[in-house]
C-alpha positions as a Markdown table, in Angstrom:
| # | Residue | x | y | z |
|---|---|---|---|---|
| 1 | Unk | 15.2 | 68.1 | 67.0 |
| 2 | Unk | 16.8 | 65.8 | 69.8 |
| 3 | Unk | 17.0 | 62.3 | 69.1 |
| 4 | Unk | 14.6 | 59.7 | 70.4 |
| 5 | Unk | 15.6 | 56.6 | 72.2 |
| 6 | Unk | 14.7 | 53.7 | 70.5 |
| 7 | Unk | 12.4 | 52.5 | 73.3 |
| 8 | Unk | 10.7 | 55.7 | 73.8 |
| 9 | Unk | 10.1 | 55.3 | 70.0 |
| 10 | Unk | 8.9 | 51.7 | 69.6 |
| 11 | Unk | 7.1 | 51.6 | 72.8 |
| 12 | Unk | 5.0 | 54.8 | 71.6 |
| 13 | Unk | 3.4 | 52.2 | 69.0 |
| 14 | Unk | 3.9 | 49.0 | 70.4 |
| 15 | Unk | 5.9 | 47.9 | 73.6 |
| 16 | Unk | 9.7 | 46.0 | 72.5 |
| 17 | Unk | 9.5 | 42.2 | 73.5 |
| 18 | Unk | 11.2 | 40.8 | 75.8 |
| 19 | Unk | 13.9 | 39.8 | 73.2 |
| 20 | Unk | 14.3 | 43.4 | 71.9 |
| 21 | Unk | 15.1 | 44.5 | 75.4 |
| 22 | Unk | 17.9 | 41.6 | 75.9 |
| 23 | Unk | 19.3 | 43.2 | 73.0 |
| 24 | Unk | 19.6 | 46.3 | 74.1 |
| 25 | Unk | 20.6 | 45.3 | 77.5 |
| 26 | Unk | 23.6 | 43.7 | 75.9 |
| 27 | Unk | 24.2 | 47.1 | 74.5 |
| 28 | Unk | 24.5 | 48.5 | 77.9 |
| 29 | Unk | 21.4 | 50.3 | 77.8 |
| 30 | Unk | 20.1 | 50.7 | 81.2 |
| 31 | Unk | 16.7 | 51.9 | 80.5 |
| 32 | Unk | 16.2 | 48.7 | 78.7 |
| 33 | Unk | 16.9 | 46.9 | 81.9 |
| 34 | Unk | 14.4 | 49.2 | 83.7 |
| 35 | Unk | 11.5 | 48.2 | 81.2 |
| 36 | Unk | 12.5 | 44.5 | 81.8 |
| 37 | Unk | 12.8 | 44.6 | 85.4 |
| 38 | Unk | 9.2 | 46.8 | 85.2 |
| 39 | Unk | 7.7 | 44.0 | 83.3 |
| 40 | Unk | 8.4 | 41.0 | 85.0 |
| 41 | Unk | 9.9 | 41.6 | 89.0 |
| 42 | Unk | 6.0 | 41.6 | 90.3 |
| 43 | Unk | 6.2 | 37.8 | 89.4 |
| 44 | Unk | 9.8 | 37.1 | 90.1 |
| 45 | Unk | 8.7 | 38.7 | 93.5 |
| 46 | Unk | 6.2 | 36.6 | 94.3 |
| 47 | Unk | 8.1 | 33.5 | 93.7 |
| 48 | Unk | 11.3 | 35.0 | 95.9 |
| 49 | Unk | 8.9 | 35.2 | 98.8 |
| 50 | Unk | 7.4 | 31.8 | 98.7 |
| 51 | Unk | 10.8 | 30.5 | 98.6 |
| 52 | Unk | 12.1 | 32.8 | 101.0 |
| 53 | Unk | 9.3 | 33.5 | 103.2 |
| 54 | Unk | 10.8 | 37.1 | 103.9 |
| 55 | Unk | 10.5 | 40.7 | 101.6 |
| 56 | Unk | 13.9 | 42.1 | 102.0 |
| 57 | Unk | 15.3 | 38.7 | 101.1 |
| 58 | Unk | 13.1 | 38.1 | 98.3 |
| 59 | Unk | 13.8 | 41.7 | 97.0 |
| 60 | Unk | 17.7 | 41.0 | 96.8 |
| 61 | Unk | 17.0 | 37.5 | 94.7 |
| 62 | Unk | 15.4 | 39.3 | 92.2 |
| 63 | Unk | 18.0 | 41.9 | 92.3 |
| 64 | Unk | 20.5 | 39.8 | 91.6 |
| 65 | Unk | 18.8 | 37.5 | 89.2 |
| 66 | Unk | 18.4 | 41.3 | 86.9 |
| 67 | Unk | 22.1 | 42.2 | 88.1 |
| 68 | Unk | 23.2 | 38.3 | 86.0 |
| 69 | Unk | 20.8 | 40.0 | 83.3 |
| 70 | Unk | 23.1 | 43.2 | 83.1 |
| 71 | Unk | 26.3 | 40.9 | 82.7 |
| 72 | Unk | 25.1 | 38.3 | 80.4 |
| 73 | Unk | 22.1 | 38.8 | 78.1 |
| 74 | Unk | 24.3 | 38.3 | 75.1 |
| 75 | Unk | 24.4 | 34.6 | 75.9 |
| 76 | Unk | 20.8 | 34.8 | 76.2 |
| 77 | Unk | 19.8 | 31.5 | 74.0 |
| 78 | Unk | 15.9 | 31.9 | 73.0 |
| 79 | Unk | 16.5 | 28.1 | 71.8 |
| 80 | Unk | 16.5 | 26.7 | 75.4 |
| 81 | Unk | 13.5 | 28.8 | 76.9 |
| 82 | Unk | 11.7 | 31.9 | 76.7 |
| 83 | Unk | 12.7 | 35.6 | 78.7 |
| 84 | Unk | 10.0 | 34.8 | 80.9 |
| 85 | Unk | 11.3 | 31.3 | 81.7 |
| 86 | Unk | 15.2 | 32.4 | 81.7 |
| 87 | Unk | 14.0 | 35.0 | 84.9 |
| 88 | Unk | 12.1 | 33.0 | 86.4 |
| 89 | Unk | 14.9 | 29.7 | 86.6 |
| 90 | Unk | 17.6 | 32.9 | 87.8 |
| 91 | Unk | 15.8 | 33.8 | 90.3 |
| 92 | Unk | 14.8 | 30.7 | 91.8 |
| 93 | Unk | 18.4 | 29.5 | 91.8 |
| 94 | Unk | 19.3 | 33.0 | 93.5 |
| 95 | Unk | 17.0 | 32.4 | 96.0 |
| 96 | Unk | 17.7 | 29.2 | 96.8 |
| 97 | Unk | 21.4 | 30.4 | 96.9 |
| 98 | Unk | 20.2 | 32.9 | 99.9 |
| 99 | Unk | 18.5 | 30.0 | 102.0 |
| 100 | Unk | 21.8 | 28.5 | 101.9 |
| 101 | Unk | 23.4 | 31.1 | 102.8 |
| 102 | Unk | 21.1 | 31.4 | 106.2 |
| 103 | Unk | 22.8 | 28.5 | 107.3 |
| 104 | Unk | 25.9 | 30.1 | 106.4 |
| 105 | Unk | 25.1 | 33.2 | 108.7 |
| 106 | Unk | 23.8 | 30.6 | 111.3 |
| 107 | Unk | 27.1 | 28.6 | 111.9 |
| 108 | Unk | 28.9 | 31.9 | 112.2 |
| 109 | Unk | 26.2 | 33.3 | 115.1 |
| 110 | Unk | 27.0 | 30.1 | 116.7 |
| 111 | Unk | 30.4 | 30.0 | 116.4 |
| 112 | Unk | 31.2 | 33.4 | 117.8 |
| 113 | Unk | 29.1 | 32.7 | 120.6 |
| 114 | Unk | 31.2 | 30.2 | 121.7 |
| 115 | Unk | 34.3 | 32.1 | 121.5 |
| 116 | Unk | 33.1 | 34.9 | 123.4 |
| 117 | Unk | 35.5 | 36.2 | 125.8 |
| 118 | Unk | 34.7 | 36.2 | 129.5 |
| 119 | Unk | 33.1 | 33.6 | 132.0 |
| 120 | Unk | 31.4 | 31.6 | 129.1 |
| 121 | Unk | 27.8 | 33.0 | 129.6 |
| 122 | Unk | 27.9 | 35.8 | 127.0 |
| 123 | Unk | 24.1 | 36.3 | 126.0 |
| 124 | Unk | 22.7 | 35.8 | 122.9 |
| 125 | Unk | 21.7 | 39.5 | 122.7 |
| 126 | Unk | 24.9 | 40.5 | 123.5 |
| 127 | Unk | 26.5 | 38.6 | 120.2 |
| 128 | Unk | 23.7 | 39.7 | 118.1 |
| 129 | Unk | 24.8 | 43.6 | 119.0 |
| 130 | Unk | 28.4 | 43.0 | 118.2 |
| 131 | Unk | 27.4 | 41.0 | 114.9 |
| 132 | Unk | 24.6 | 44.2 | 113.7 |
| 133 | Unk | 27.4 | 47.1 | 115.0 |
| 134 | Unk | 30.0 | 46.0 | 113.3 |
| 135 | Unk | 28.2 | 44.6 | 109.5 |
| 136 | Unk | 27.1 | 48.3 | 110.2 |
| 137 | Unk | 30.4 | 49.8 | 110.0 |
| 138 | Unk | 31.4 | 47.1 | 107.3 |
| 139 | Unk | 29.0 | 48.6 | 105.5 |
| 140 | Unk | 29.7 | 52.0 | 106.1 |
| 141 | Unk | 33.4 | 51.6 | 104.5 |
| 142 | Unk | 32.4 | 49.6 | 101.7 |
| 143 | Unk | 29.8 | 52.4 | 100.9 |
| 144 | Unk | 32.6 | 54.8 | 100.7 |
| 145 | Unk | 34.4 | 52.8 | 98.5 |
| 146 | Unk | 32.0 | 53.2 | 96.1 |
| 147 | Unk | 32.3 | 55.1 | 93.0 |
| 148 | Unk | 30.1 | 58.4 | 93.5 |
| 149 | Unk | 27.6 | 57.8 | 91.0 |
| 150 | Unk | 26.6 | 54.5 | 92.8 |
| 151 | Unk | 27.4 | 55.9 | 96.6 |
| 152 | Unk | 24.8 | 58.4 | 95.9 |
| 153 | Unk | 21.9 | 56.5 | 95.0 |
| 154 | Unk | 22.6 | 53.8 | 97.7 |
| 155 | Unk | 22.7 | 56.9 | 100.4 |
| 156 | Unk | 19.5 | 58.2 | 98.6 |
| 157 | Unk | 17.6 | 55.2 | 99.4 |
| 158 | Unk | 18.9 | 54.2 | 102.9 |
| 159 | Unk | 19.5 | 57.5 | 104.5 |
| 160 | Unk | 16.9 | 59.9 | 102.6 |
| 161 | Unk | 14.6 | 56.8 | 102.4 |
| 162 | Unk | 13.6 | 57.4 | 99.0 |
| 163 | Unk | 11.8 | 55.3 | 96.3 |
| 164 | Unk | 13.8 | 54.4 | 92.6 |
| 165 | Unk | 11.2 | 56.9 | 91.1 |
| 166 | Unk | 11.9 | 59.6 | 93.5 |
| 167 | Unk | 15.7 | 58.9 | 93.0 |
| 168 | Unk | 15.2 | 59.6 | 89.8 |
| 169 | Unk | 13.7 | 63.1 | 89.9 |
| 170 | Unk | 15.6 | 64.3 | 92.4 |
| 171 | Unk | 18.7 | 63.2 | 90.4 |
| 172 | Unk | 17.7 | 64.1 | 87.3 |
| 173 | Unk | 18.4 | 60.4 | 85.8 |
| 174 | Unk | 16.6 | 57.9 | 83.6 |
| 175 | Unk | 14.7 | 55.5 | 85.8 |
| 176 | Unk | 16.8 | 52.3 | 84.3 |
| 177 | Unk | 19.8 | 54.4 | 85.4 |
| 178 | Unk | 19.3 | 54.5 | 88.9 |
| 179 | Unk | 18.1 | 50.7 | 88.4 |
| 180 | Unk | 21.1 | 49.9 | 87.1 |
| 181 | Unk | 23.7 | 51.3 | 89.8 |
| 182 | Unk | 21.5 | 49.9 | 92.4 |
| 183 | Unk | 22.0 | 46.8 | 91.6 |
| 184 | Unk | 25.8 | 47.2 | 90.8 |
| 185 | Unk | 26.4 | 48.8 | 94.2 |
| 186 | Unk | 24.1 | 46.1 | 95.9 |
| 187 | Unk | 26.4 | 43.3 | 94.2 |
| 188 | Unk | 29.4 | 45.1 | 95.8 |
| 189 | Unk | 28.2 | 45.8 | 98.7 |
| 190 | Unk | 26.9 | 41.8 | 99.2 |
| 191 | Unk | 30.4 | 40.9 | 98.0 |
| 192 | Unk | 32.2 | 42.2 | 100.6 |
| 193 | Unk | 30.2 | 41.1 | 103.2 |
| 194 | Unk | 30.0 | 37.7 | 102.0 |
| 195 | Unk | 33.9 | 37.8 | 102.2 |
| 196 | Unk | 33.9 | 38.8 | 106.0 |
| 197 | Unk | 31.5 | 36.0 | 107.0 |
| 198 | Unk | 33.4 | 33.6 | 104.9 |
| 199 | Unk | 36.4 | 34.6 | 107.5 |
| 200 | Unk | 34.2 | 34.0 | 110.6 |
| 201 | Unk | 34.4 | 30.5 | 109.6 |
C-alpha cells in the first residue's frame, strides 16, 4: 500500500493548524505551503488591494509575503503573535514596500525622459514603449535563466494562460508544488528587474 502524506491523513479527520503546517513548511514540504496559502491569501488579498489599490500588485505582496514563509517558518515564534497575525503584518510590510517602490519606477520614467536623445521633445508615449520593450526582453532572458522546472510553470501561466489548478493537471504535480516554484521564479524574476531599475538611477 503507498504511503499517505501526513496532510492528506490528518486533514481526512481534522484540518492541521496553522502551526502544524509551519512545521512542515520548514520541512520543505510544499504542499504544506499550498494549504496555508489556500487558507488565508483571500484575506491577505484583500488587504494588498486596499493598500495597493491595484490586483496584479496586490497579488505579488501576497506572493512574496508566502515566498518569506517558504524561507523562514522555522523562526516562526507563536510567542509574539499568531499565523494569522504573522501573514497578515508580512504582507502589509510587502506592500507597503511596493508603493515605495512606485516612486522608485517613477523617478526612473522621469529621468529617462529627460535624457532622451534628439531635439528634447521625446513624447511620453514614446519613453513608455522603450521602458515596456525592453522589461519585455529583460524578462525574456531572465526566464531562460531559469531552472526548467520553474521556467515551465512561469511559461504555463503567461503564455498558455493557465490557472495553478490547471498547471497542476496538466503537469502532473501536487498543487503546493507548482505554488511553490511560482513563487521562487517570481522572486527571481522581480530580483533582476529591481537590479536594472536600480541602474537607471
Amino acid at each position: 500500500m503507498p504511503e499517505t502524506s501526513p496532510i492528506a491523513t490528518e486533514t481526512s479527520a481534522a484540518p492541521l493548524t496553522d502551526a502544524a503546517l509551519l512545521r512542515l513548511i520548514g520541512e520543505r514540504r510544499p504542499e504544506a505551503l499550498g494549504a496555508l496559502h489556500d487558507r488565508h491569501a483571500p484575506q491577505l488579498l484583500a488587504l494588498a488591494r486596499r493598500i495597493l489599490s491595484a490586483a496584479g500588485e496586490a497579488e505579488d505582496a501576497v506572493q512574496d509575503a508566502f515566498l518569506h514563509v517558504w524561507h523562514h517558518a522555522a523562526h516562526y515564534d507563536p510567542s509574539r503573535s499568531s499565523v494569522s497575525t504573522w501573514l497578515v503584518l508580512l504582507t502589509r510590510s510587502r506592500a507597503i514596500d511596493r508603493l515605495r517602490h512606485r516612486g522608485v519606477v517613477d523617478r526612473a520614467h522621469e529621468s529617462a525622459h529627460r535624457q532622451a536623445p534628439g531635439d528634447g521633445h521625446a513624447s511620453p508615449e514614446g519613453v513608455e514603449s522603450v521602458f515596456i520593450r525592453e522589461r519585455r526582453e529583460r524578462v525574456r532572458r531572465e526566464l531562460d535563466n531559469l531552472p526548467p522546472e520553474q521556467r515551465q510553470v512561469l511559461e504555463m501561466a503567461f503564455y498558455d494562460g493557465l490557472s495553478q489548478t490547471e498547471i497542476a493537471a496538466r503537469a502532473d504535480l501536487p498543487l503546493g508544488t507548482v505554488k511553490t516554484r511560482t513563487l521562487l521564479a517570481m522572486k527571481k524574476l522581480r530580483s533582476a528587474l529591481r537590479a536594472e531599475i536600480r541602474q537607471l538611477l
